[in-house]
C-alpha positions as CSV (number, residue, x, y, z in Angstrom):
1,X,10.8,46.9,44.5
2,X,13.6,45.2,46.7
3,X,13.4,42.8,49.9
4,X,16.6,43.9,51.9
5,X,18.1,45.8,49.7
6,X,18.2,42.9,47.2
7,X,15.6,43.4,43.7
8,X,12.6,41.0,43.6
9,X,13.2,40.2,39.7
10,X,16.4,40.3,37.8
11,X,17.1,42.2,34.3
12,X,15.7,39.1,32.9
13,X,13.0,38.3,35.6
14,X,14.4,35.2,36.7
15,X,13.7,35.5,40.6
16,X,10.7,35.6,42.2
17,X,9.8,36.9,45.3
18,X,8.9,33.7,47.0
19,X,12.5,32.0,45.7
20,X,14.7,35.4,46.8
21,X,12.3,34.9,50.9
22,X,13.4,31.1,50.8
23,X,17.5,32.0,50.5
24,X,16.9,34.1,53.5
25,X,14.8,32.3,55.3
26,X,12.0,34.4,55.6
27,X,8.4,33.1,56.5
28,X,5.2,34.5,54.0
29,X,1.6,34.2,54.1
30,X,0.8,31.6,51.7
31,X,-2.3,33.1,50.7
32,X,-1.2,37.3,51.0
33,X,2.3,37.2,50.8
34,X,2.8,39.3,53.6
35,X,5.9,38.3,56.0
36,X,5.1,36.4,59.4
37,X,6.5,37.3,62.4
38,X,6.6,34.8,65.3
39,X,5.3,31.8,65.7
40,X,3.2,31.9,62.7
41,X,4.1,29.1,59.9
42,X,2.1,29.7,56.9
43,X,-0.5,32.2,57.1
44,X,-0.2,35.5,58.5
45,X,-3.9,35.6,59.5
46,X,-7.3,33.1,60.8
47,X,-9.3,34.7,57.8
48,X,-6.5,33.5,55.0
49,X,-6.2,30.3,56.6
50,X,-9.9,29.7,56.3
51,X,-9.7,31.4,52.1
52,X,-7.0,29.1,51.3
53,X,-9.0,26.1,53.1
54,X,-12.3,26.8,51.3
55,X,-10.5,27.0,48.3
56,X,-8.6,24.1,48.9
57,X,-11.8,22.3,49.5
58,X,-13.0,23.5,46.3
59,X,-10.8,22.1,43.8
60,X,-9.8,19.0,46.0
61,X,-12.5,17.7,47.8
62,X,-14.1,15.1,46.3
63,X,-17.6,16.0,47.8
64,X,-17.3,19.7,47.1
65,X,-16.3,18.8,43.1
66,X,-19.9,16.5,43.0
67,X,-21.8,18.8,44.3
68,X,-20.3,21.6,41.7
69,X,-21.0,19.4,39.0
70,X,-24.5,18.1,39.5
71,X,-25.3,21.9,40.4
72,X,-23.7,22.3,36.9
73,X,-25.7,19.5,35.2
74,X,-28.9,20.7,36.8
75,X,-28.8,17.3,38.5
76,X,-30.2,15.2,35.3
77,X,-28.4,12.3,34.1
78,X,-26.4,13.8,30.6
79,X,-26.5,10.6,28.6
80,X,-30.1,10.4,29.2
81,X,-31.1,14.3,27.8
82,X,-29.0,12.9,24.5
83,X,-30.9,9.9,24.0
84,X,-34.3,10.9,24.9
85,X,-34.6,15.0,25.7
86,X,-35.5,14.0,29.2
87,X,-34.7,17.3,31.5
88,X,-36.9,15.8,34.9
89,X,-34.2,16.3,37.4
90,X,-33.8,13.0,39.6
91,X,-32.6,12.6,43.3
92,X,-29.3,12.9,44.0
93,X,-29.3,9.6,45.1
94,X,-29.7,7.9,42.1
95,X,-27.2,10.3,40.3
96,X,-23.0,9.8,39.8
97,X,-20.4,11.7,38.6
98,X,-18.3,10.0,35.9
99,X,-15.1,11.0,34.7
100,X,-14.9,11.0,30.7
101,X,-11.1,10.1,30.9
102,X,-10.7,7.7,33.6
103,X,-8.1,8.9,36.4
104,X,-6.4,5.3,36.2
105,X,-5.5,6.3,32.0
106,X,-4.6,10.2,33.5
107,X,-8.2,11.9,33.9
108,X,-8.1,14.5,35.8
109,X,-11.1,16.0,38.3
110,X,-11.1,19.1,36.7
111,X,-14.8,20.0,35.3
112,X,-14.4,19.2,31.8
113,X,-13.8,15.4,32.3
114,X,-16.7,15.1,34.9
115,X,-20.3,14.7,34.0
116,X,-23.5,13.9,35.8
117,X,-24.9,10.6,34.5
118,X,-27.8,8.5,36.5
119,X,-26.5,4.7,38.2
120,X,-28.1,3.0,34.6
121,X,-25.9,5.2,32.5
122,X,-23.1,5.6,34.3
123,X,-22.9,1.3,34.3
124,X,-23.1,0.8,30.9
125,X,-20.3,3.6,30.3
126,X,-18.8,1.7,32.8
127,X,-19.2,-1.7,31.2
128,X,-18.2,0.2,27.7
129,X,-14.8,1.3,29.2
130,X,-13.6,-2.1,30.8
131,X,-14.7,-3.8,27.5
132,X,-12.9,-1.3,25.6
133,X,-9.8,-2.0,28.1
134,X,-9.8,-5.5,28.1
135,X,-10.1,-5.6,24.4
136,X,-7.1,-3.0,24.0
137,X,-4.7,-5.2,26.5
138,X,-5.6,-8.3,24.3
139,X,-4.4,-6.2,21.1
140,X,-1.4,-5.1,22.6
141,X,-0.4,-8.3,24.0
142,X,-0.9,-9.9,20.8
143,X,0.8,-7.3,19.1
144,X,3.6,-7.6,21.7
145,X,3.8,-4.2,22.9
């Protein structure tokens, strides 16, 4: 396959299609690939614009990612189902989403560091991880790292 006359991937597959469109300046649906004529900037149609906005929603969005995860977690605190085998699912008002890894030590918001836990839980994991912290910078200091 070429793009004006010039092959999409090398021997060795070093170019791709999107690098070879950029050294000729030529616009490309982000979410297709198609080429845009016009005025057009990034998406060739209304309907891909919406895709990639839904989808950007989706892993982005901090209200779209809470809602996935208590719909995951069947909206019942996970701490609590450990301790007690409790499975009564509570309001969503009383429930948070708490990341296993905090982002501020380089958590992500992917699904596997989230978890539903209820406002009780979530503070004493809370209070566990600035303890933990505090504890940690004393050692280090005293250490001298």
């Amino acid at each position: 396959m070429k793009l004006f006359g010039i092959p999409l991937l090398d021997s060795e597959g070093r170019y791709s299609n999107q690098e070879i469109r950029k050294e000729n300046d030529i616009k490309y649906c982000i979410w297709c690939g198609k080429d845009i004529s016009g005025k057009k900037r990034k998406f060739c149609c209304k309907d891909h614009w919406l895709n990639f906005y839904h989808e950007y929603l989706e892993r982005f969005d901090w209200n779209h990612i809470r809602n996935r995860i208590l719909k995951r977690d069947h909206y019942t605190c996970q701490y609590c189902i450990k301790k007690d085998q409790t499975t009564i699912p509570i309001s969503r008002s009383k429930l948070e989403v708490h990341h296993i890894i905090p982002r501020c030590q380089g958590g992500s918001d992917l699904d596997d560091n989230l978890i539903t836990l209820c406002i009780e839980c979530h503070k004493i994991e809370t209070k566990k991880l600035y303890t933990n912290n505090k504890q940690q910078t004393k050692i280090d200091k005293f250490i001298g790292e």
